[in-house]
C-alpha positions in Angstrom: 16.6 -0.1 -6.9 14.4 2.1 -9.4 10.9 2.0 -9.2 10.1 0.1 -12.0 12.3 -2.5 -11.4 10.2 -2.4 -7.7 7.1 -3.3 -9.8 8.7 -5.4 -11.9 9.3 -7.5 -8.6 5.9 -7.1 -7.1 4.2 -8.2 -10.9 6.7 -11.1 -10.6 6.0 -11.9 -6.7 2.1 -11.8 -7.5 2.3 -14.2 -10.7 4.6 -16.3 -8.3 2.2 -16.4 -5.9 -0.8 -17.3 -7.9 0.9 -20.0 -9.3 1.5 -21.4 -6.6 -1.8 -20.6 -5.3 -3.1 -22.7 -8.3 -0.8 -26.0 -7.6 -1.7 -26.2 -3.8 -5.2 -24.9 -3.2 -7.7 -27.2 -3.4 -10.8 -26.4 -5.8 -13.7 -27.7 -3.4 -16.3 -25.7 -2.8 -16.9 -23.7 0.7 -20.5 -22.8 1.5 -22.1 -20.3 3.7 -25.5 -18.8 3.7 -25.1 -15.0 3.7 -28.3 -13.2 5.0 -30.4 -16.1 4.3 -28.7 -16.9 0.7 -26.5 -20.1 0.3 -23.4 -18.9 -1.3 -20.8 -21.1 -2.9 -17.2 -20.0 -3.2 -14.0 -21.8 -4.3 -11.0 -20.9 -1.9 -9.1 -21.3 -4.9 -11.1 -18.8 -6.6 -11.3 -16.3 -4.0 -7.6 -16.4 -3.5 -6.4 -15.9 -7.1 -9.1 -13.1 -7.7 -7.9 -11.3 -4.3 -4.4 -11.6 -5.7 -5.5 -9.9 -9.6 -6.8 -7.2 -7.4 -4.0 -6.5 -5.6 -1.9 -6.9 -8.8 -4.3 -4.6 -10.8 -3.9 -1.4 -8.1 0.4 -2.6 -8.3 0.1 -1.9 -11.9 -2.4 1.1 -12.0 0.1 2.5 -9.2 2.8 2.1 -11.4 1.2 3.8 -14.3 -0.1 6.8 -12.5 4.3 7.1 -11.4 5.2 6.9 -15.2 2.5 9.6 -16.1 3.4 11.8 -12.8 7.6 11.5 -13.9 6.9 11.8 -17.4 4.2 15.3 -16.5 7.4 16.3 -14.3 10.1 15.8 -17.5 7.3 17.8 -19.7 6.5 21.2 -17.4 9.4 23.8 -17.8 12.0 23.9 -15.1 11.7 26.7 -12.2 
């Protein structure tokens, strides 16, 4: 399998996986005091946001592999 077709799955796998994070998670609030400050978080929230991160460095990974191939196509052969 190529390796955009690879990131084509992981994209797919992370949008799969936040939907379904959305249709199961509940949306109550958890809260925590953190170093004396009460802090409110959503799981939901927290899980989704986690998941745009690890989709973000997927997809900055994949464009650093197109630029790197494409750099390699550009410089003359040896």
């Amino acid at each position: 399998m190529s390796i955009g077709k690879k990131y084509g799955v992981a994209m797919f796998a992370f949008a799969l996986l936040g939907l379904l994070s959305w249709l199961t998670l509940s949306d109550a609030p958890m809260r925590d005091t953190l170093l004396g400050v009460e802090v409110e978080i959503r799981f939901r929230t927290a899980t989704l946001t986690f998941l745009g991160l690890l989709a973000s460095l997927t997809a900055i990974s994949s464009w650093r592999n197109w630029l790197n191939e494409r750099r390699e196509q550009a410089s003359p052969q040896d």
